[in-house]
N, C-alpha and C positions, 0 to 999 in steps of 0.2 A: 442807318436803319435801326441799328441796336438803340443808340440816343434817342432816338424819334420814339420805340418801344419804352425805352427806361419812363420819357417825362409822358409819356402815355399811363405808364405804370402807377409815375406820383400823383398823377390829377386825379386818377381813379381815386387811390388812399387821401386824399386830403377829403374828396366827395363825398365816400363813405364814412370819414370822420367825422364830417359837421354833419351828416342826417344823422350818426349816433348822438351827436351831441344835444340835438333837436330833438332827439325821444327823449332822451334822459331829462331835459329840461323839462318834457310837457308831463312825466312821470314824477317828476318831485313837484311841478306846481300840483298835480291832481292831489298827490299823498298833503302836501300843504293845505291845498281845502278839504280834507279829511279832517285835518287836524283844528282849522279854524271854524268849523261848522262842527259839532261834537255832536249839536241838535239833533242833527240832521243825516238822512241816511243818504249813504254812499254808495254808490255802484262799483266795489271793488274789484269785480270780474275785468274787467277794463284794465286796471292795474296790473292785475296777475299774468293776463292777456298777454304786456306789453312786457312785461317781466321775461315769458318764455318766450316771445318773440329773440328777445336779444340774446338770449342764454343760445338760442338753435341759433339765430347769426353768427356768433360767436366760435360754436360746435363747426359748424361748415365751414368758417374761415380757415378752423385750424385743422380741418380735414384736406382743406384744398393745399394749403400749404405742404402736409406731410406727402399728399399724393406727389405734389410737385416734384419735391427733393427724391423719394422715391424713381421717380422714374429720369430725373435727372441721373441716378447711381446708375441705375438699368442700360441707361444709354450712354455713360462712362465707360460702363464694363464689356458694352458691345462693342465699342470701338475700338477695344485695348485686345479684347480677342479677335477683332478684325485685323490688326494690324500686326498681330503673331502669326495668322495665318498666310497675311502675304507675303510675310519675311519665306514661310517654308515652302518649298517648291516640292510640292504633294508630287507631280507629275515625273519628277525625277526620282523621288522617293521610292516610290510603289515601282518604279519599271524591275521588272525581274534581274536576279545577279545571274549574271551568266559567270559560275565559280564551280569547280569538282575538285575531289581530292588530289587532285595530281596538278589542281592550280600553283603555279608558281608564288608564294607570298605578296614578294611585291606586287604583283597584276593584281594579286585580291587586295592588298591594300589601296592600288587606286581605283579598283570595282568601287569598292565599300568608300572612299574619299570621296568619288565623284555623288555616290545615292545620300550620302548623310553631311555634304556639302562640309566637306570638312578639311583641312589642307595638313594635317598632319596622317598622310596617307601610309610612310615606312609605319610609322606607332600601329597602325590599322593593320598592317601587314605582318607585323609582327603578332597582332592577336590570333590571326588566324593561321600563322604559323603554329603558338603555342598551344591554344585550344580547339584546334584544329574547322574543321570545316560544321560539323554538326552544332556544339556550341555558337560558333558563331554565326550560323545563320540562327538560333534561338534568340540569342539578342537582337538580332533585326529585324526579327520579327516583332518583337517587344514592341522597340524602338519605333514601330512603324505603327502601333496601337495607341502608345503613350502619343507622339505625334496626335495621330489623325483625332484623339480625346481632348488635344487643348493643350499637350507638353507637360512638360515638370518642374517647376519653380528653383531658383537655387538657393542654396541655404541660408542666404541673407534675405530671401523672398521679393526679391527687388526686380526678379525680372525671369523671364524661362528661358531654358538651355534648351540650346541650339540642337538637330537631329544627333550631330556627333558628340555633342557634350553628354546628352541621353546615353546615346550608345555605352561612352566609355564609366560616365556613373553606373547604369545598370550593370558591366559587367565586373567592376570593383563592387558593391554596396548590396548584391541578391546572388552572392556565390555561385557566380559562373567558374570563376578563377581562383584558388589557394593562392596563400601569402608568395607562395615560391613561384607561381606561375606571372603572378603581379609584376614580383621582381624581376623575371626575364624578360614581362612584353617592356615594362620601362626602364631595363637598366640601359639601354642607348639613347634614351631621351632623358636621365639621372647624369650621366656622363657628360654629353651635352651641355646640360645646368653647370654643372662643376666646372666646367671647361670655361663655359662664357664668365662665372664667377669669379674662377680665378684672373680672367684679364680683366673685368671691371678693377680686382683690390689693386693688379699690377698697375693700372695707368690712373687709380686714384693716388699711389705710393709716389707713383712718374711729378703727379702735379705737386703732390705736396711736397718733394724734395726740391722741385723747382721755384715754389713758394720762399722755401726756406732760404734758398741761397739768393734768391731775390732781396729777399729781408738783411742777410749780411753783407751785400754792398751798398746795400744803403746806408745801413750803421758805418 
């Protein structure tokens, strides 16, 4: 169908090339017998006529084409904010946190993992351990604004972050939490890092020693 559209598209452009062509010829023959008859008077209104004729064709072509491309972007950008919203599950979002001060962390961290579809649930649990219950419900509140607005790009702008990538930007980057409080919700996910780091360099050290003695029985 698109094919069938394209060489629809070209017939059209070659037709309106050769009627352009066809004026512009009958427009220099007329300006020609201007020039060969000197005697004789001319009806240059005709000319002029035929002049703004093509100058407004011209205008409108290149009106149609800009609307085009215009609402070609329009309906890029509608599609790319259609398919942000389908990735978030508004419905699980918005349901109320059933959380009070005397909730146990971990339970509010899988309250809070399950609404902001997030799977690093202890890290969540431990925010609300550390900044307690009011705070964090101020970020989810946030968090559920910024959402339901369209989301928040991330710093390479290549794409928008997730409910719980929101969450835990907003509450690093609009001082929900001091340096010290940062440091206590991630130092069991900093420790983690360290942990898996150190056994990446141990079984990179493992291969290359096995490299090695590989290479000296061969010699």
């Amino acid at each position: 169908m698109e094919k069938e559209f394209e060489l629809e598209l070209f017939d059209n452009d070659v037709e309106m090339e050769e009627d352009e062509l066809q004026q512009e010829l009958k427009l220099l023959e007329m300006e020609s017998k201007c020039d060969l008859n000197k005697n004789k008077k001319c009806d240059n209104l005709d000319i002029v006529k035929k002049k703004d004729e093509l100058i407004e064709k011209n205008l409108n072509e290149e009106n149609l084409t800009k609307n085009l491309s215009s609402a070609s972007i329009v309906r890029s950008s509608s599609k790319q904010n259609q398919t942000i919203n389908q990735k978030v599950n508004f419905k699980k979002l918005f349901k109320p946190l059933q959380l009070d001060k005397s909730s146990l962390y971990s339970i509010a961290g899988r309250e809070l993992a399950y609404r902001l579809e997030e799977n690093k649930a202890g890290l969540l649990g431990h925010v609300f351990r550390v900044l307690g219950l009011t705070l964090t419900m101020e970020i989810f509140e946030e968090t559920k604004k910024i959402m339901k607005n369209g989301g928040l790009k991330t710093d390479s702008g290549d794409r928008r972050r997730s409910p719980g990538g929101t969450f835990l930007y907003l509450m690093k980057s609009r001082g929900y939490a001091t340096k010290s409080q940062l440091k206590e919700i991630f130092k069991e996910e900093e420790a983690l890092k360290k942990k898996l780091l150190k056994q990446k360099y141990k079984q990179a050290s493992i291969v290359r020693k096995n490299k090695e003695k590989t290479n000296e029985n061969v010699i």
